[in-house]
C-alpha positions as CSV (number, residue, x, y, z in Angstrom):
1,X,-10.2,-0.1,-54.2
2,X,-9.9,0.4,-50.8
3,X,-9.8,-2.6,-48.4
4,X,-12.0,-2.8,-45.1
5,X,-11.1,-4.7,-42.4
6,X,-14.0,-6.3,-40.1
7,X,-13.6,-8.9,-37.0
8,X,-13.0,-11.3,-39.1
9,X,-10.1,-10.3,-40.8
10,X,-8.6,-9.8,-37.2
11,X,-9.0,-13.1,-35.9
12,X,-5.2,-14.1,-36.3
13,X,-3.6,-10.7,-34.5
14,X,-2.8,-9.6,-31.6
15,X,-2.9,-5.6,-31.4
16,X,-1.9,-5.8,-27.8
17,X,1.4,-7.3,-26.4
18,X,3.1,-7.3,-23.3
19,X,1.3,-7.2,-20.1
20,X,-1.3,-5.5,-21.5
21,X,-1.9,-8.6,-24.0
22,X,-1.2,-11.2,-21.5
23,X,-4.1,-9.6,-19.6
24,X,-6.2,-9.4,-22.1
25,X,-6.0,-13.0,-22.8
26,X,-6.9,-14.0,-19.5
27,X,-10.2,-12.4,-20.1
28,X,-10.7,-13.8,-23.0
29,X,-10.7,-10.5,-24.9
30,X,-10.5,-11.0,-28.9
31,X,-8.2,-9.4,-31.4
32,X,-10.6,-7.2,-32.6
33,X,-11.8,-6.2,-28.9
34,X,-8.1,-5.0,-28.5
35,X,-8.4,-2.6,-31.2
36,X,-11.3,-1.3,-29.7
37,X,-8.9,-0.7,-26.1
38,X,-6.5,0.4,-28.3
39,X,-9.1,3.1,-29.9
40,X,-10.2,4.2,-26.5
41,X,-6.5,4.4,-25.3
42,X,-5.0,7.0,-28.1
43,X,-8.6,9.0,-28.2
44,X,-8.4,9.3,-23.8
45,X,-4.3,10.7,-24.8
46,X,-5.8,13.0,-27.1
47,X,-7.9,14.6,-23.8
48,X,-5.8,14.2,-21.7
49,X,-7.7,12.0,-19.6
50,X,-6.1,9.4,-16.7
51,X,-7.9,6.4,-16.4
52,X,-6.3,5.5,-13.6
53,X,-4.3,8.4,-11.4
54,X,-3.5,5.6,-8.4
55,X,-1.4,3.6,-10.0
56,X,1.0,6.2,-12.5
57,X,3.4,3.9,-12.9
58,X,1.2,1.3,-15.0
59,X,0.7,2.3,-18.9
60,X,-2.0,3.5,-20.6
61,X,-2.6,0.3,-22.5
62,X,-2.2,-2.1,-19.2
63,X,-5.0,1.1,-17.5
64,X,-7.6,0.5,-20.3
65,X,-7.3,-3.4,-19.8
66,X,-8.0,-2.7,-16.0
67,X,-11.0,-0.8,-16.8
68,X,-12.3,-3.5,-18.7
69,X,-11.4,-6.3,-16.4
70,X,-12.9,-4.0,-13.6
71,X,-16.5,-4.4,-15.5
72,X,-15.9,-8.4,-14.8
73,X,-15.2,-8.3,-11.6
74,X,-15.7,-12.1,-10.5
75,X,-12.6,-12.8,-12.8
76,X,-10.6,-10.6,-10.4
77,X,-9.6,-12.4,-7.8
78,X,-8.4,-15.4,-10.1
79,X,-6.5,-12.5,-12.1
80,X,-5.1,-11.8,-9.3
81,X,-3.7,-14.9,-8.9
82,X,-2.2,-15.3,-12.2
83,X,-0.8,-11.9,-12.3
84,X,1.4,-13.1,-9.0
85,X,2.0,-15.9,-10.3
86,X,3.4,-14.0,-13.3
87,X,5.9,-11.9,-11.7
88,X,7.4,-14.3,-9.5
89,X,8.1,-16.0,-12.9
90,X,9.1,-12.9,-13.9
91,X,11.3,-11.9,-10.8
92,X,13.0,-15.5,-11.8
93,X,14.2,-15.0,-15.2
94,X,15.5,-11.6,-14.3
95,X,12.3,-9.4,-16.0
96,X,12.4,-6.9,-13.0
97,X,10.1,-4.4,-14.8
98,X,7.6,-6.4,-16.2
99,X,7.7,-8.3,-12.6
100,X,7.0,-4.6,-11.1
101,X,4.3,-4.0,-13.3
102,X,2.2,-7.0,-13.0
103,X,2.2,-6.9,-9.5
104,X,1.3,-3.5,-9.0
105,X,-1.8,-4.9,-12.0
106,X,-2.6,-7.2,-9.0
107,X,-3.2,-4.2,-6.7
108,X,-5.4,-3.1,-9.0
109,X,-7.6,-6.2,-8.8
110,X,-7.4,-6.8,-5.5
111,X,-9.5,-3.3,-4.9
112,X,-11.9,-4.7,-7.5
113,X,-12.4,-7.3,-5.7
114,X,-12.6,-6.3,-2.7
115,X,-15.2,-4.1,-3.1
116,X,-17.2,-6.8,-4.6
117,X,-16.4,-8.5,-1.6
118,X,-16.0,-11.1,-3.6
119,X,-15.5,-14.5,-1.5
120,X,-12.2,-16.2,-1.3
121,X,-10.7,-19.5,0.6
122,X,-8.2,-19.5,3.1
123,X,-6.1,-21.6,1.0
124,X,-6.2,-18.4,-1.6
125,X,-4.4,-16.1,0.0
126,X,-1.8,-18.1,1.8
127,X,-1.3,-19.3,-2.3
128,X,-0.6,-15.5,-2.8
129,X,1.6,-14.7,0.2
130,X,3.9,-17.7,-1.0
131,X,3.7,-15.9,-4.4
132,X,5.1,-12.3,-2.8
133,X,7.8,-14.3,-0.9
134,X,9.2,-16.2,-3.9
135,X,9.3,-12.9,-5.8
136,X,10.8,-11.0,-3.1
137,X,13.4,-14.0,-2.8
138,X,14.3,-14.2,-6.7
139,X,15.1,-10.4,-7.0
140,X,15.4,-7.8,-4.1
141,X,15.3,-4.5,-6.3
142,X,13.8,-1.9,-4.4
143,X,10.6,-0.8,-6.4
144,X,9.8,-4.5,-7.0
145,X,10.1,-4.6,-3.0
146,X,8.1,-2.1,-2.2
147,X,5.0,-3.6,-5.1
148,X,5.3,-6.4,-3.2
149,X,4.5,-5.1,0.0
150,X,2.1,-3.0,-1.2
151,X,0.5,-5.9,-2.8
152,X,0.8,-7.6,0.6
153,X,-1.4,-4.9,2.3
154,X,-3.7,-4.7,-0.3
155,X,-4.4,-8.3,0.7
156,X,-4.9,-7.2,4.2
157,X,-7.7,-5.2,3.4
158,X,-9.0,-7.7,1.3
159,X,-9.3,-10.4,3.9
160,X,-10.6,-7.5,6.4
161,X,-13.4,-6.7,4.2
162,X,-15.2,-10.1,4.0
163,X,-15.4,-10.6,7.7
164,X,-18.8,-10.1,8.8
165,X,-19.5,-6.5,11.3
166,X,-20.4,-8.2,14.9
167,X,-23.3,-7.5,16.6
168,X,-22.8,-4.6,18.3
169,X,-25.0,-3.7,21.7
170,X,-27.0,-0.8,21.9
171,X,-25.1,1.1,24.3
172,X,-21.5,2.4,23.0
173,X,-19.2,5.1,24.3
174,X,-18.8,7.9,21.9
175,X,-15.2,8.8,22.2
176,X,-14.5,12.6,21.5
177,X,-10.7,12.8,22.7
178,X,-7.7,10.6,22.2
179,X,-7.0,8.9,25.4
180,X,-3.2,8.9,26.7
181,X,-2.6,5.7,28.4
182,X,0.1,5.7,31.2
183,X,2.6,2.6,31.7
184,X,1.8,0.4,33.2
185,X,-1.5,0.1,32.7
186,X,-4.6,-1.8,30.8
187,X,-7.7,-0.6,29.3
188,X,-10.9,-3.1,29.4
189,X,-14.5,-3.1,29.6
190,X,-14.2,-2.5,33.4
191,X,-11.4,1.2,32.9
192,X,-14.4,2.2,30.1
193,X,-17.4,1.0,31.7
194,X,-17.9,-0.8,28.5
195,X,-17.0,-3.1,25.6
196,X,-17.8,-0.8,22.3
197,X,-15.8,2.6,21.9
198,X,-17.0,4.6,18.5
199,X,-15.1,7.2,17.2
200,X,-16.2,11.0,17.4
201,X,-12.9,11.7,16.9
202,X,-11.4,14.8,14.2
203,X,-10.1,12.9,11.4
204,X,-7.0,10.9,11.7
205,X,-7.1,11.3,15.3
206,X,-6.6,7.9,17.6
207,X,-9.2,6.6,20.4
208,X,-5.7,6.0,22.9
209,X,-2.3,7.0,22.7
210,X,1.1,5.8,24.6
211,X,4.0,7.9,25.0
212,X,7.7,7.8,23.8
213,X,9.6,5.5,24.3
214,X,6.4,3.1,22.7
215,X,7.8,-0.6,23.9
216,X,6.4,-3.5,24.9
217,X,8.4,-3.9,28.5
218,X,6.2,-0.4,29.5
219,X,3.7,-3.3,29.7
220,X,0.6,-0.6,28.1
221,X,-2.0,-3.2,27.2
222,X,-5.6,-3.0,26.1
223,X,-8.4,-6.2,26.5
224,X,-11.8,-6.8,25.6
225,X,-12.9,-3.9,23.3
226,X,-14.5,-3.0,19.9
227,X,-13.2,-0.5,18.2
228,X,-15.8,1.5,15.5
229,X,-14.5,3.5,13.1
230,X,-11.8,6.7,13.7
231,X,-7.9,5.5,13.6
232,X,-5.6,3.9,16.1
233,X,-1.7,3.0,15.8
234,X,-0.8,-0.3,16.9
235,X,2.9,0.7,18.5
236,X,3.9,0.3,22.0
237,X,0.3,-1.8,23.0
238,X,0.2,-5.4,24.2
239,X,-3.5,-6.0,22.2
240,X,-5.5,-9.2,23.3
241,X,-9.0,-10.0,22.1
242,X,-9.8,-7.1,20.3
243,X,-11.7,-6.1,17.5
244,X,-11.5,-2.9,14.6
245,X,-14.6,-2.3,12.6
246,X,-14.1,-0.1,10.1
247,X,-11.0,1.7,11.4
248,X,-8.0,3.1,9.7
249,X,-5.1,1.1,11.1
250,X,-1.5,2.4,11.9
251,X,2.1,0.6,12.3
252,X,4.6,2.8,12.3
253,X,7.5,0.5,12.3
254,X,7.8,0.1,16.5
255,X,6.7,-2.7,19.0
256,X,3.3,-4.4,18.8
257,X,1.6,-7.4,19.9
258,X,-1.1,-8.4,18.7
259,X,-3.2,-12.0,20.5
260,X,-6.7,-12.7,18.6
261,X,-7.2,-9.2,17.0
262,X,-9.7,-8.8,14.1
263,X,-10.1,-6.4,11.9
264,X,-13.6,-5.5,10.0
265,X,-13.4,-3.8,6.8
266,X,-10.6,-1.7,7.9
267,X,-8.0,0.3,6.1
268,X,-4.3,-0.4,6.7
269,X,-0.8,2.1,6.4
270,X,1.9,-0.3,7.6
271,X,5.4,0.9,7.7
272,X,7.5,-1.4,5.4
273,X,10.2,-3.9,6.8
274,X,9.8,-7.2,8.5
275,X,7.2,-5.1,11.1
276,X,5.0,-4.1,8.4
277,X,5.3,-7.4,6.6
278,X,4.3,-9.5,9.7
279,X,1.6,-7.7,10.7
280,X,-0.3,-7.8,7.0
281,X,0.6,-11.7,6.7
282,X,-1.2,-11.8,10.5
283,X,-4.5,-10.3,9.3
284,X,-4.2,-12.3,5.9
285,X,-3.8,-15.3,7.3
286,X,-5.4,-15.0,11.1
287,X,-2.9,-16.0,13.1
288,X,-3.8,-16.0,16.5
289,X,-0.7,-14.0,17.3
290,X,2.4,-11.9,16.0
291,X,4.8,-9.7,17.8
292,X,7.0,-7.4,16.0
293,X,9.7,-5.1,16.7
């Protein structure tokens, strides 16, 4: 006679292990509820589907967790903060790969939640920057380096997306050509007959640009302006009370200072190294300042 099995008869197993089970744990997601990820994980192989194409280097059991933590989405930011935990703890014992792995997990939920813009203390992200240094500090292998930082960034944008969009004015300069600024000099509201500067710009293309050598003795500076949308690379400026809304933001690895800059539900691509790593931990924390380079 054959036997059937039903919830109940998988009340003591644990189908998933790992990572993966860890996870699933945290959500509070029952034996037989793994069987069911389980299920949709071998029947997605059999069509050859990728449940999630950024992040290759994650399983296919660890994916299908993600997709079903992604449907819960205020657990995400505590997951995130367990998942950091996890891999310093990880990165301590000498569990390099699984300390890779849940980290770039914690990328994952980090875009969850911050497109729920879910809100999160102060106290909560310095918590996970001391997580990323005490991992980085306990093993310095390259890919766990590099999940790290990207981790770090991710944060960035986090923080960036739950600042409220000022109130703009009315009147705004449409910008429709990057801007090459000669050394020495400044850009303010009195150069651009203005304060607001929104970007008509081709794709990728900056509002101002400096030219080689891009360092901070040229004394290049720029005061006093809102940024709206389009892309701009930090290097080579001197930037004091300015704000980014919306913008794609660039470090490329030279000098920068930055003195009460905010940035508004912008996008980040920071060139690793100490550089890159200041500038995120400036716009996760707000600091008032940071040099680098």
């Amino acid at each position: 006679m054959k036997r059937v099995l039903g919830k109940e008869h998988l009340q003591g197993e644990e189908p998933l292990g790992g990572l993966a089970g860890w996870v699933a744990r945290k959500l509070g997601v029952p034996p037989w509820g793994q069987v069911l990820i389980l299920a949709l994980v071998f029947l997605l192989l059999a069509f050859g589907s990728v449940l999630w194409s950024g992040y290759s280097r994650l399983n296919k059991i660890e994916s299908a967790v993600w997709v079903l933590a992604s449907q819960q989405s205020p657990q995400s930011r505590d997951l995130v903060r367990d998942l950091l935990s996890q891999a310093r703890k990880d990165a301590v014992s000498g569990n390099v790969d699984q300390a890779v792995a849940a980290t770039q997990l914690a990328v994952a939920y980090v875009s969850s939640a911050k497109k729920e813009r879910i809100p999160a203390p102060a106290e909560y992200f310095g918590e996970l920057l001391d997580s990323l240094d005490a991992t980085n500090l306990a093993h310095g292998r390259q890919d766990l380096v590099q999940a790290s930082f990207g981790a770090r960034v991710a944060l960035a944008e986090y923080r960036s997306a739950l600042y409220t969009s000022p109130q703009l004015p009315s009147v705004q300069k449409a910008v429709r050509n990057t801007s090459v600024i000669p050394p020495p000099d400044r850009v303010d509201p009195v150069s651009i007959s203005g304060t607001v500067l929104r970007s008509n710009l081709p794709p990728g293309a900056d509002f101002l640009s400096v030219s080689s050598p891009r360092l901070l003795s040229r004394n290049i500076s720029v005061g006093g302006i809102t940024f709206v949308g389009g892309s701009q690379t930090l290097d080579g400026i001197h930037w004091v009370n300015v704000t980014f809304v919306n913008t794609f933001v660039r470090y490329e690895g030279g000098e920068a200072e930055l003195r009460n800059v905010r940035f508004v539900n912008c996008t980040f691509q920071f060139a690793g190294g100490p550089g890159g790593t200041a500038l995120a931990n400036y716009v996760v924390l707000e600091m008032p300042t940071v040099v680098v380079g």
